[in-house]
Every structure is written in structure tokens, then in C-alpha cells.
C-alpha positions as CSV (number, residue, x, y, z in Angstrom):
1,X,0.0,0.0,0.0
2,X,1.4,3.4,-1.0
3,X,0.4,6.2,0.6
4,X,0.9,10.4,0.1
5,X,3.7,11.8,2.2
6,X,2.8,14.6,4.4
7,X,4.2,17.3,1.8
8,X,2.0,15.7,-0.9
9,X,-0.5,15.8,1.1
10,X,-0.4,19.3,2.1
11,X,-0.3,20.5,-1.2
12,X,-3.0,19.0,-2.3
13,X,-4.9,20.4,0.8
14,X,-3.9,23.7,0.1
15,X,-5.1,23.3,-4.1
16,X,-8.7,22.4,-3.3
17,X,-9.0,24.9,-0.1
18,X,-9.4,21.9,2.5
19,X,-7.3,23.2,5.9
20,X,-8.2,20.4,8.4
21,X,-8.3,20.9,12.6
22,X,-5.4,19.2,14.4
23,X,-7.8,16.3,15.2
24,X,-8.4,15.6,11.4
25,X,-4.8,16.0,11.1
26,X,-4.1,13.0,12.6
27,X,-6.6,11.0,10.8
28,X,-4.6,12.4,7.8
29,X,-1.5,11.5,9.0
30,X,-2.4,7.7,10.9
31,X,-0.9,5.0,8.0
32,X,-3.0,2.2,9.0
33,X,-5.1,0.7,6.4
34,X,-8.1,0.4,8.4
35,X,-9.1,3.7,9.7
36,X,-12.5,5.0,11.4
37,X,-13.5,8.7,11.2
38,X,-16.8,8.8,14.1
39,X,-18.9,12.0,14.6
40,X,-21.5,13.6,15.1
41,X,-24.0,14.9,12.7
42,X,-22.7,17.7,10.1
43,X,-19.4,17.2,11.5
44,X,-17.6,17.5,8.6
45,X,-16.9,13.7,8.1
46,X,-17.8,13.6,4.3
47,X,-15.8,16.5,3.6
48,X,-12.7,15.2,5.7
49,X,-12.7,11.5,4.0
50,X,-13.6,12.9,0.3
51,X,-10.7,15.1,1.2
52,X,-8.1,11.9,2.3
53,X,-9.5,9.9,-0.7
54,X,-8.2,12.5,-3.5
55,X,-4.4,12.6,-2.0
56,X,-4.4,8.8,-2.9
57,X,-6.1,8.6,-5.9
58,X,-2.3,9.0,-7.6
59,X,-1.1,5.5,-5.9
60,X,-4.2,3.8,-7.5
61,X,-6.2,2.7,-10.1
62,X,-9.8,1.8,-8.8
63,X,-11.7,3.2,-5.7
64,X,-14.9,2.5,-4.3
65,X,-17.6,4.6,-2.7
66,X,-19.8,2.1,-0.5
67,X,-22.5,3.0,1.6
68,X,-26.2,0.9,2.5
69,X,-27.6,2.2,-0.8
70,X,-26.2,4.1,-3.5
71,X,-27.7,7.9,-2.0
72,X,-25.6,7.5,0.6
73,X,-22.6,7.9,-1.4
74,X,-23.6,11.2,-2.8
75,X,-21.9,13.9,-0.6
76,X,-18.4,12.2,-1.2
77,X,-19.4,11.8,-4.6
78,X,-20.4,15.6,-5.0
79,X,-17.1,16.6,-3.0
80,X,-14.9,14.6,-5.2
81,X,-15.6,15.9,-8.2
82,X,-15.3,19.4,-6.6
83,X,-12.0,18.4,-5.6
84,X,-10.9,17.7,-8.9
85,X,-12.3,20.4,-10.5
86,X,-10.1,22.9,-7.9
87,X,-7.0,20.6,-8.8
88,X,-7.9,21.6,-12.7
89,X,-8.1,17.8,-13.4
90,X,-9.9,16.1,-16.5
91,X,-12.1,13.5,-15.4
92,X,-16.2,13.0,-17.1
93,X,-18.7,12.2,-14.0
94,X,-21.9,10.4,-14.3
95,X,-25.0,13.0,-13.2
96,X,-26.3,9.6,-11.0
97,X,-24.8,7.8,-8.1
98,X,-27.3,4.6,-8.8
99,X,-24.7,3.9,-10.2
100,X,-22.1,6.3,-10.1
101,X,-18.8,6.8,-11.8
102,X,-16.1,9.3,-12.0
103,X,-13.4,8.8,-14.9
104,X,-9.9,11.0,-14.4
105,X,-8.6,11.4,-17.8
106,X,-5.1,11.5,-19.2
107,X,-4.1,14.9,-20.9
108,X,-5.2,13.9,-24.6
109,X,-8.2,13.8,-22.5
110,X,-9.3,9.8,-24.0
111,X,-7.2,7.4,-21.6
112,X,-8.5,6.7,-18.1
113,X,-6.1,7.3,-15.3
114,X,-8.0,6.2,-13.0
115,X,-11.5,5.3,-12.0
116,X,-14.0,6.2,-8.6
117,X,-17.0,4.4,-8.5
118,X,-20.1,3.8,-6.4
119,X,-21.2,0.4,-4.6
120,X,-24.7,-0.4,-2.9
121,X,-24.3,-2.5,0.0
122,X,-27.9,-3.7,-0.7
123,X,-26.7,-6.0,-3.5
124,X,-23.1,-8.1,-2.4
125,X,-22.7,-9.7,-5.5
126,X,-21.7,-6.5,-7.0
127,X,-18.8,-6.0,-4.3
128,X,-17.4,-9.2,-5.9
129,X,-15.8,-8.1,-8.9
130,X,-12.4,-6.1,-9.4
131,X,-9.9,-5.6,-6.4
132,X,-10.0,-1.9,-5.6
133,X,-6.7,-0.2,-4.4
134,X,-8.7,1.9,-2.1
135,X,-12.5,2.2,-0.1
136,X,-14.1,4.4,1.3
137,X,-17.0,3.4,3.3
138,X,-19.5,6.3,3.3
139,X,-22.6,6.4,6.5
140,X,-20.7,3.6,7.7
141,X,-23.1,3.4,10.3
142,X,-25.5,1.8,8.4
143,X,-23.3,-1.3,6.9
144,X,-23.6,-3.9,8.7
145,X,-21.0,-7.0,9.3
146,X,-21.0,-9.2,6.8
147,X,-20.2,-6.0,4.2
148,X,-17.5,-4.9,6.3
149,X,-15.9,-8.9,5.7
150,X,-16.9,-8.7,2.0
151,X,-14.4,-5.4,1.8
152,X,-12.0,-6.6,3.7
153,X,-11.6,-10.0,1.4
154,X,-11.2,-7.5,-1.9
155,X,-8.8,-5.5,-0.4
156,X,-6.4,-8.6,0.5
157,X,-5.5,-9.1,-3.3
158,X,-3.9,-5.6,-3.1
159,X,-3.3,-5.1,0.3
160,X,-5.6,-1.6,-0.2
161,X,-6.9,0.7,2.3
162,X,-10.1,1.1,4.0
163,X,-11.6,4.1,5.4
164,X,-15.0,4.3,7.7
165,X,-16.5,7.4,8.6
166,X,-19.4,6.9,11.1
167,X,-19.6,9.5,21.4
168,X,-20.3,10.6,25.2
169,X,-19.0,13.7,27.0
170,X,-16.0,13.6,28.6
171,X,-17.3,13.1,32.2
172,X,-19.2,10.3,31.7
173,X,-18.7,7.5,34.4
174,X,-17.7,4.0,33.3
175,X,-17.5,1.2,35.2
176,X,-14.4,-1.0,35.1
177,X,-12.1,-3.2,36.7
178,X,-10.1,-0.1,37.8
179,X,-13.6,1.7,39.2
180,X,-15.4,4.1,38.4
181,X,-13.5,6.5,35.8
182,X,-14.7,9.3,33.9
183,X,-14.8,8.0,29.7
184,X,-11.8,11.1,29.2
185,X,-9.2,9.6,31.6
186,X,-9.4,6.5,29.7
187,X,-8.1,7.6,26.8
188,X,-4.2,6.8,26.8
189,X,-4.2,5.1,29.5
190,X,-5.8,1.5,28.0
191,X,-2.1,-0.2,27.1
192,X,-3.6,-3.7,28.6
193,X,-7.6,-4.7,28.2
194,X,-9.7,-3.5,31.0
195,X,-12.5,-5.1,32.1
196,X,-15.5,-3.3,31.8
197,X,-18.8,-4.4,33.8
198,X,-22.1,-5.3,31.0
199,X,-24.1,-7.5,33.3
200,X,-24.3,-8.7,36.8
201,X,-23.3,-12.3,35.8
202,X,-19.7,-11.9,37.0
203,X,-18.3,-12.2,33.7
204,X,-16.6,-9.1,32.5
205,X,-16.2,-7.4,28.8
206,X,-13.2,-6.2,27.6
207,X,-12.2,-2.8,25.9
208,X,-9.4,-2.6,24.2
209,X,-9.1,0.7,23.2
210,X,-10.5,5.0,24.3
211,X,-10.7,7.4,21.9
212,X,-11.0,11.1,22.3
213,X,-13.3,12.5,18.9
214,X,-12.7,15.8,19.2
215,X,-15.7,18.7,19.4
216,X,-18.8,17.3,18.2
217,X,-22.6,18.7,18.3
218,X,-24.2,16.2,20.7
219,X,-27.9,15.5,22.1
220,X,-28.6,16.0,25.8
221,X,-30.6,13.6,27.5
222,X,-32.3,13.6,30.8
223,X,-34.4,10.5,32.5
224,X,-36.7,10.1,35.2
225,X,-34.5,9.5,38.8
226,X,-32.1,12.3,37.8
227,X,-30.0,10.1,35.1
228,X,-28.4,11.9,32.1
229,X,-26.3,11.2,29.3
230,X,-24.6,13.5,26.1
231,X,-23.4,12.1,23.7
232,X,-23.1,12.7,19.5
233,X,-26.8,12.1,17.8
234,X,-25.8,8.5,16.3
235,X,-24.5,7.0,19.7
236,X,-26.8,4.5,20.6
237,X,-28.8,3.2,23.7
238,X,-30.9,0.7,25.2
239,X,-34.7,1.2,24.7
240,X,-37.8,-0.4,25.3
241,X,-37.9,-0.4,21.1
242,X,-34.1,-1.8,21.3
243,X,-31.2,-0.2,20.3
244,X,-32.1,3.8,19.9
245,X,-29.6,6.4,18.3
246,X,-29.6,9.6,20.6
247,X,-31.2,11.8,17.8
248,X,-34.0,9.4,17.4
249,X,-35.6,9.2,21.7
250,X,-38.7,10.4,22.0
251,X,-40.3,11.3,25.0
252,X,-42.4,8.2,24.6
253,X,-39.3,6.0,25.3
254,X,-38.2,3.6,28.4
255,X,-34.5,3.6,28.8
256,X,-32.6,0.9,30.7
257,X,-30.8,1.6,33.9
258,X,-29.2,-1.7,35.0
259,X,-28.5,-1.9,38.8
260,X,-26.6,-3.5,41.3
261,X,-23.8,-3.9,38.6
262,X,-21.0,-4.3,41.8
263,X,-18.0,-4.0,40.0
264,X,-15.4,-1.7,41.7
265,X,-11.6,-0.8,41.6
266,X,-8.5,-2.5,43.4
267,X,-7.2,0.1,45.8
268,X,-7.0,-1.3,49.1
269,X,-7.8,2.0,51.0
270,X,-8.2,2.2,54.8
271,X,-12.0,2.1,55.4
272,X,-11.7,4.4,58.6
273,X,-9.9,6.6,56.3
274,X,-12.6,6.3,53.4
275,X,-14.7,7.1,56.6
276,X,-13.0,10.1,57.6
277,X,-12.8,11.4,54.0
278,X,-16.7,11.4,53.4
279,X,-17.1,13.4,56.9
280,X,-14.5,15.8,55.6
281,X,-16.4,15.9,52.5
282,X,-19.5,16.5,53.9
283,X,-18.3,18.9,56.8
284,X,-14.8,19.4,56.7
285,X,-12.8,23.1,55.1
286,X,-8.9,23.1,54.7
287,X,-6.4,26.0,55.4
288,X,-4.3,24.9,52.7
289,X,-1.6,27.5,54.1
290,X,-1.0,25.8,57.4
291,X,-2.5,22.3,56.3
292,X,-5.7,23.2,59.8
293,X,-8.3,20.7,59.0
294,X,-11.5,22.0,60.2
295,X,-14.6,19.9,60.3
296,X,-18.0,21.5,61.6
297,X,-20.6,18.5,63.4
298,X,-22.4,18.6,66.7
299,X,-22.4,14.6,66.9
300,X,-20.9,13.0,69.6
301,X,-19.3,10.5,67.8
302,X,-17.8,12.7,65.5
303,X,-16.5,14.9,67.7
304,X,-15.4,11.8,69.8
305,X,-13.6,10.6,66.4
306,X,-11.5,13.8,65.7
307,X,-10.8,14.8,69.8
308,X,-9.1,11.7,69.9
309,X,-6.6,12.4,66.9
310,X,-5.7,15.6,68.7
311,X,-8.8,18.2,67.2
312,X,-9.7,20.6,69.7
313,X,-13.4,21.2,69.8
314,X,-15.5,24.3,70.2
315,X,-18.9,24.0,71.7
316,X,-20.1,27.6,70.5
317,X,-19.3,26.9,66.6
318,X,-19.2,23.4,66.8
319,X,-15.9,23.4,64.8
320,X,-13.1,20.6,65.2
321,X,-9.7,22.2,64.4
322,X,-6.2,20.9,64.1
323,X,-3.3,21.7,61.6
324,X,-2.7,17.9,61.1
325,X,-0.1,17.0,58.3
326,X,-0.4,13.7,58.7
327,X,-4.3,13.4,57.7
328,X,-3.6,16.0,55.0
329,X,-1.2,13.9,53.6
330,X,-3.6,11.0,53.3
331,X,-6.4,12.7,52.1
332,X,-4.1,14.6,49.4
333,X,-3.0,10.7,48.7
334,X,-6.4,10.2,47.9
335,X,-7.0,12.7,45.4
336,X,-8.5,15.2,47.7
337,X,-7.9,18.7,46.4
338,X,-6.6,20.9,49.3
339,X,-8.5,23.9,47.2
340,X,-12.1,22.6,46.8
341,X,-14.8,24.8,48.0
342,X,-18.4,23.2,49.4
343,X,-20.0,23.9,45.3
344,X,-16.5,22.3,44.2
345,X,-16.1,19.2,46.0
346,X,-16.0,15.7,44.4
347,X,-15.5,12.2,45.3
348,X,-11.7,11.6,45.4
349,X,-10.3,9.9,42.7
350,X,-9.1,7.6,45.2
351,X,-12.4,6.2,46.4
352,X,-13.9,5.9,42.9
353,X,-10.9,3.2,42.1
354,X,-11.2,1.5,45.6
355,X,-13.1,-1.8,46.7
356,X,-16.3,-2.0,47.5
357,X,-16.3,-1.6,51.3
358,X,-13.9,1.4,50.9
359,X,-16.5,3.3,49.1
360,X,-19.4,2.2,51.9
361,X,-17.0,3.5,54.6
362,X,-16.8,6.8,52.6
363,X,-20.8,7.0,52.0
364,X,-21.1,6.1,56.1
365,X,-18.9,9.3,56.3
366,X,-20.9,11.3,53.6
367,X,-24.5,10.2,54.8
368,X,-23.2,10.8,58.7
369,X,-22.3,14.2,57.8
370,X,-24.8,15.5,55.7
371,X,-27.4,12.9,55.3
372,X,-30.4,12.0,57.1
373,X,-33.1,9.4,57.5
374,X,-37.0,10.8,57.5
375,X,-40.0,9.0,59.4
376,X,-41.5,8.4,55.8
377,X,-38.8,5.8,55.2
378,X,-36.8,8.2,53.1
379,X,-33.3,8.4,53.1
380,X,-31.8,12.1,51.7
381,X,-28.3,13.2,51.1
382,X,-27.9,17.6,50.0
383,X,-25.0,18.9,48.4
384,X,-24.0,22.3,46.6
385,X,-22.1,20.3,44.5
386,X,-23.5,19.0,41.3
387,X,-20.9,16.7,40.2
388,X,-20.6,15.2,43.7
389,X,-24.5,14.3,43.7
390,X,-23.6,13.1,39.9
391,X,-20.7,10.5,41.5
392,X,-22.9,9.5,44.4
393,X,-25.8,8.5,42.7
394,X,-23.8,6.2,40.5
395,X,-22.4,4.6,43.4
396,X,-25.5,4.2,45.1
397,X,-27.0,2.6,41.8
398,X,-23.6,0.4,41.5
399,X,-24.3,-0.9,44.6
400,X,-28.2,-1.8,44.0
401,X,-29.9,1.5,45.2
402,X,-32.0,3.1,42.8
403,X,-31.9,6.7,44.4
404,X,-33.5,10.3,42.5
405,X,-31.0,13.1,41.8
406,X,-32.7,16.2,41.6
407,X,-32.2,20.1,42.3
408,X,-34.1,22.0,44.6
409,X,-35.4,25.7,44.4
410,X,-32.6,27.0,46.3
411,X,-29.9,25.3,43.9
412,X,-29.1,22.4,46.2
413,X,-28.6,19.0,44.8
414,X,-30.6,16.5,46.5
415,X,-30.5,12.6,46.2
416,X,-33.6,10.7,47.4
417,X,-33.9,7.0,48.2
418,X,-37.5,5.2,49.2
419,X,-35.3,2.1,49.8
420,X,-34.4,2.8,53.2
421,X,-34.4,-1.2,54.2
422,X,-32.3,-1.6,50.8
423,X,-30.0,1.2,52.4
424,X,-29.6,0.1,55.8
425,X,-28.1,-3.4,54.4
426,X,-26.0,-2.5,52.5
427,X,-25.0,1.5,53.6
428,X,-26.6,2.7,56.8
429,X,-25.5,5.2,58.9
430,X,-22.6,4.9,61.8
431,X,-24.6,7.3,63.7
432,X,-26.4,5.7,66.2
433,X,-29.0,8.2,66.3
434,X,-30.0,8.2,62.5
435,X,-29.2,4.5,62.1
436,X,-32.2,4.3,64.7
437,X,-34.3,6.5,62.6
438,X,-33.9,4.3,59.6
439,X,-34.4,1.0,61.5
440,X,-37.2,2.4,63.1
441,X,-38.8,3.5,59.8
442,X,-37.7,1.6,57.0
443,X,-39.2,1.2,54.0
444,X,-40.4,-2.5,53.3
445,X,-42.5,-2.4,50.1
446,X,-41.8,-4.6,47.5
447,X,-39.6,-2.8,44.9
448,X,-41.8,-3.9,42.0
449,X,-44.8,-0.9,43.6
450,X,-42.3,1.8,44.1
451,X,-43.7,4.6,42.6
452,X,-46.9,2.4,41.4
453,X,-45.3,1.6,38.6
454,X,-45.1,-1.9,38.1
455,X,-43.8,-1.9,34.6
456,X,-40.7,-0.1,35.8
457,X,-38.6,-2.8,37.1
458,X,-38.0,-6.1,35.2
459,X,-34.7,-7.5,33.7
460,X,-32.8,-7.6,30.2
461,X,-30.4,-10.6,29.7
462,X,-30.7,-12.0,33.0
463,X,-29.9,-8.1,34.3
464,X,-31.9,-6.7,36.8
465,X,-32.9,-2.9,35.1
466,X,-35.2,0.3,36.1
467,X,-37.2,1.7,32.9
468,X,-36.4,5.2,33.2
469,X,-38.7,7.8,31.3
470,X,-37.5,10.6,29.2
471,X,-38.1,14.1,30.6
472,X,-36.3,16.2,27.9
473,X,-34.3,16.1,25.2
474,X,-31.6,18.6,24.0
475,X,-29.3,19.9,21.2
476,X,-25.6,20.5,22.7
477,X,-21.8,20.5,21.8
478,X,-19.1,18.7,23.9
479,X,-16.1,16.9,23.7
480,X,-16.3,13.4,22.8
481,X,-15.1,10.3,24.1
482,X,-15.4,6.4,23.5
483,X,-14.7,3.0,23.8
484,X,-14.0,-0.4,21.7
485,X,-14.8,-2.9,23.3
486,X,-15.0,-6.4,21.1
487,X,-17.4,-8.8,22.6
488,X,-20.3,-7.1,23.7
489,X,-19.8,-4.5,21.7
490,X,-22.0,-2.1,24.9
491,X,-20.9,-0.2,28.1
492,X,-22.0,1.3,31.3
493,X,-21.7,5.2,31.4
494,X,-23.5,7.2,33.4
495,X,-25.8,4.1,34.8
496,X,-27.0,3.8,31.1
497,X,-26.3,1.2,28.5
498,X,-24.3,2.6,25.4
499,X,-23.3,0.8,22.4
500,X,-19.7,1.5,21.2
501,X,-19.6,3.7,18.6
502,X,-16.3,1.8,16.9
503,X,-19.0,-1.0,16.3
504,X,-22.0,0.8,16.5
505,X,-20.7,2.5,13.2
506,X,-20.3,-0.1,11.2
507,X,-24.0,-1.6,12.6
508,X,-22.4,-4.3,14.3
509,X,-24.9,-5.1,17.5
């Protein structure tokens, strides 16, 4: 396979007035012969891959334009030849695409130099004939994988080159093997598979590779319970009507929110100093200058807790105070940033990558502090913080709670949970006093009625899922992230189902 260099490449840019971002730029420059170009909608894939297609058409004799049917092909088509034209090249170009053809003529303007025609995937036998040097696989969302194989057995006779143009916001929480990471930290940092968590079967999915897609316009989505996703308009989702692309939800639509996935990181943090941590969340300010922890709680326990690492306590402000390098250490060890503010504060990194009963000692710590259990069976948890009410309610759903996220009128986030017998196994409080309130008053209703809904919890492939309603849908524009992942071809992000778009491009699902 031979391929422009960069200088001949550039030229050619430069003649038919294409300048491409840095992003495309590496596209451009990647020499694999299988390449994927995913983005959103009106993104300026057509235009980028017509672009990469006319620097090679010198090292080649035959290239094809595929797509699901002929129409498809008709923006690269329509580019090429406007391509050509700017490069003051003779070539004759049928006015259809059903079939299509583009002939680039010699100079006597009679020989053919080389050709550019148009294939329907809709009829295989016609991807049968010559071997192509080159193809270019256009909507190759809609291809699915037995045309992909068909392409790729042409190709061998002349080794030739294949390229497919077809993702979630960056802080989109995937569960893996390492915890529970946001989609952008992913990306270079996958140099072994991870295991990603699909179902609660115990058997884990591989991805074996993150990619960061650059800016893309995206569709905002958000569900009953609080749960949200963005993500570019063709990435796709679990639906009561199967798999949905973002751009096509209606309001009409059940989403699936699988619970009780359990799979959590490695760290082997100290639970009483996961504990400590989530009452420093909840409660606690830093004087980064000195390194004085302050935490502010009227509990006895708590204030027990800290008097007896050497905090002095003031009954008129209720504060705990000590400069305490040692504990400032540890939490900045846990990814705890000396600088947060109360509308700034996060689950340490730390915690999100720990075992399961390190991030239950944290919640104790969280729910001690700022949590509470009502005499309605209700358990509640407030925070200034939205991305910290984000992280918490995907650990609460990892662990099997099904909790609602929601903001109140005075711009507090609030997380709800009915399952207060749920929560007590498998949370609770270390409080004596509101672990009483919750045993006193806990919620025993069969989950199947909550919210007198039946049709709201069932299971999908053995996995135990909440229905979640659409409440809106938006237009955005974000930075865009994904993953490959081989086997199941799907994700957790968020608490929601995604399909891959590496896979979901080419229709493979």
C-alpha cells in the first residue's frame, strides 16, 4: 500500500481549499489501512474522508464509494468531483450515483487514469468483482458486518486501504475493573484490556481501546431518577424499542438503567480513612496555608472521632480544628484537592478506584455528615455540589440502590432513596441516632410498587434494570469520548447502557 507523504498531502490540501483541525490532522497522518472517522452529525466527516480519498487517488487505479444504498454515497461523490475540478483535473462524472462513476482522464483527454466508482451494500454480488486499491465506506453506520468482511476479502488481493467514517461527553462514568472513571481519563491510559462491567453475571467485557473524537454537536438527554447522558446524535442506547440512536428518543421511550452492577476498583484504602474522608467531604474546610483541617458537626461521635486524633473542639461553633499534616497527607493521597470549595467538592479519585467496602465506609462518612433518614422511610443526602451528587448516585446505583437526583429551588442537589431497608443493608449510617431512625422507619415495600409503577422494574439478559422515562431532550456540543470494546460491543456510562460507537458505526450489535 502506498500512501501520500505529508508534503504531498499538504499540497493537495492547500489546491482544493481543504485546511483540516489538528484532530483531522491525525486522521490524515495515521498509516493504518483500516481507519474509522466517528462524529457527530454535520461534522464534517464527508468532507474530511472525500478530502483523504483524492491525495491517494495518484497510488491507484480503482476506488470505491460504499455505503447501505447508492444515496448515501452522494456527498463524497459531490465533494470529489469538486475536488478535482479545484486541482484543474480532467475527469467525465456520471449526473447519478445509482450507479455512479467518475473517470480521471489523461491529458489527450481519451485514456482513463483512473476510476471512482459507487457500490450499494444492498446487492453483495456487486462488491465481488475487481480488487480496488482503495474504499471508502461512506454512512458507515449503516453497513452492517457481513459487508465490512466482504471489503475486507477485496482488499487482500492488493493489500488496499479502507476508510470508515461513522460519542459521550468527557465526564461520563464508566464502570471498570479499575472503578469508576470518567470516559476522558481513559483515553491513553488503556495499554492492557480493561475489564468493563455489561451485566451482573460476573463475567466481565473487555475494551481494548478509548478514543477522544474531538468537538462534536451532541444530544442531551435527561431521565426520570435524575439520570443523564450527552453524547453525539448516532450513539446509541438501550430502549424499550431496542437499540435507539440519541437523535431518534422520543419522550415516549423507556430507557434501561441496570443496577446492582458491583464491579469496583483494586485500591486497598483504609475504610476508617474512606470514613474520615466522606465526613471531611460532607463537613470538613482546609487551610491549605497551614494544612488546619476544620470539620463543623455537633455529633458526639464525631466529635469523639476527631478529639481523639488531637482536634480541639468548640462547643459555641461546633468546629473541630487541628493543623494535622499527617491526615492532610492522606487525604491529598487520595486525590482530595486541598483547594475545593463546598460547590467544588467531588468524590476523590481515590475512592472511585477502591473496593467495594472502601466506598461504603466513605458513603457512612458522607451520609453521617450530611445525610439524614425521614419518618416516611426516606433516606436524603444535599449537596452544593453538582458533580458530587452526579458521582454518588452512581455509586448508590452500582451498589443496588435506585436513588433520585434532583435540584431544589434553592440550587441544592438532593439525592432521594424510598429504599431505606435496601440502604440500611448495604449503607446505613454509623450514627447511632440516624441508624435508629432508619431501623425504626424503614421502607419494606416490594420494589416492584415503588412509585406504582409496576412496569418499571423487570430485567434484560438476565440483568436486573429500572425503565427510566424521558423528561427532555436537547441539542448540545461537547467533547467526545469512546470506547471499543469487542465482545459485547456495549458499556456502562453514566448508569445507562451505550453501544460502542467503533462498532456501532459499522452496525455491528
Amino acid at each position: 500500500m502506498t500512501i501520500p507523504t505529508k508534503a504531498q498531502r499538504e499540497l493537495i490540501f492547500k489546491q482544493i481549499g481543504y485546511y483540516p483541525t489538528a484532530e483531522q490532522d491525525r486522521i490524515h497522518d495515521c498509516s493504518a489501512r483500516i481507519r474509522i472517522v466517528a462524529g457527530g452529525e454535520r461534522s464534517g466527516k464527508s468532507k474530511s474522508s472525500a478530502a483523504d480519498l483524492t491525495t491517494r487517488l495518484f497510488f491507484g487505479q480503482l476506488f470505491w464509494l460504499v455505503a447501505a444504498d447508492y444515496e448515501r454515497t452522494k456527498m463524497e461523490f459531490t465533494y470529489l468531483q469538486d475536488y478535482l475540478a479545484s486541482m484543474g483535473i480532467r475527469f467525465q462524472a456520471t449526473k447519478q450515483v445509482d450507479p455512479g462513476e467518475i473517470l480521471v482522464l489523461d491529458d489527450t483527454g481519451k485514456g482513463v487514469v483512473f476510476r471512482i466508482v459507487t457500490k450499494s451494500a444492498k446487492d453483495p454480488r456487486k462488491l465481488a468483482y475487481e480488487a480496488p486499491d482503495g474504499i471508502l465506506v461512506c454512512e458507515a453506520s449503516q453497513i452492517d458486518f457481513e459487508t465490512y468482511l466482504r471489503l475486507m476479502g477485496r482488499l487482500a488481493e492488493k493489500r488496499g486501504w479502507l476508510l470508515m467514517s461513522g460519542c459521550l461527553a468527557g465526564d461520563s462514568l464508566v464502570l471498570t475493573e479499575e472503578g469508576i472513571i470518567p470516559i476522558e481519563k481513559l483515553v491513553g491510559q488503556i495499554t492492557h484490556p480493561i475489564d468493563l462491567q455489561v451485566y451482573s453475571d460476573g463475567k466481565t467485557r473487555k475494551a481494548e481501546l478509548a478514543w477522544y473524537n474531538g468537538a462534536n454537536p451532541s444530544v442531551k438527554i435527561e431521565l426520570s431518577k435524575g439520570f443523564r447522558l450527552e453524547g453525539t446524535p448516532d450513539h446509541k442506547i438501550i430502549t424499550n424499542r431496542g437499540w435507539i440512536e440519541l437523535k431518534d428518543l422520543s419522550l415516549n421511550d423507556k430507557v434501561a438503567i441496570p443496577y446492582n452492577m458491583n464491579l469496583w476498583g483494586k485500591l486497598d484504602t483504609d475504610t476508617e480513612l474512606a470514613y474520615k474522608s466522606g465526613v471531611y467531604i460532607a463537613e470538613g474546610c482546609w487551610d491549605a496555608k497551614y494544612n488546619r483541617i476544620s470539620i463543623a458537626s455537633g455529633e458526639p461521635e464525631i466529635i469523639e472521632l476527631f478529639k481523639n486524633l488531637g482536634y480541639k473542639h468548640s462547643p459555641k461553633t461546633f468546629q473541630l480544628r487541628k493543623t494535622d499534616h499527617d491526615l492532610a497527607s492522606k487525604f491529598t493521597s487520595l486525590g482530595i484537592d486541598r483547594k475545593w470549595k463546598a460547590c467544588t467538592k467531588e468524590v476523590p479519585e481515590g475512592i472511585m478506584k477502591s473496593k467495594r467496602e472502601v466506598v461504603v465506609a466513605f458513603l457512612q462518612g458522607l451520609f453521617d455528615g450530611d445525610g439524614c433518614a425521614s419518618t416516611e422511610g426516606r433516606i436524603c443526602y444535599t449537596t452544593v455540589s453538582k458533580k458530587l451528587a452526579q458521582q454518588v448516585h452512581i455509586l448508590l446505583l452500582n451498589l443496588g440502590i435506585v436513588a433520585t437526583l434532583g435540584q431544589r429551588k434553592d440550587k441544592c442537589w438532593t439525592i432521594y432513596a424510598n429504599e431505606s431497608q435496601n440502604f440500611s443493608q448495604i449503607v446505613g449510617f454509623r450514627l447511632p441516632r440516624k441508624q435508629k431512625v432508619l431501623l425504626d422507619h424503614r421502607n419494606t415495600r416490594n420494589r416492584t410498587f415503588l412509585g406504582g409503577k409496576k412496569e418499571c422494574w423487570g430485567s434484560l439478559k438476565g440483568q436486573k434494570v429500572f425503565w427510566a422515562s424521558v423528561n427532555n431532550k436537547s441539542e448540545g456540543f461537547c467533547q467526545s469520548y469512546d470506547l471499543k470494546v469487542s465482545e459485547s460491543h456495549m458499556y456502562c456510562a453514566n448508569g445507562i447502557w451505550v453501544h460502542n460507537t467503533f462498532e456501532s458505526s459499522l452496525g455491528w450489535y
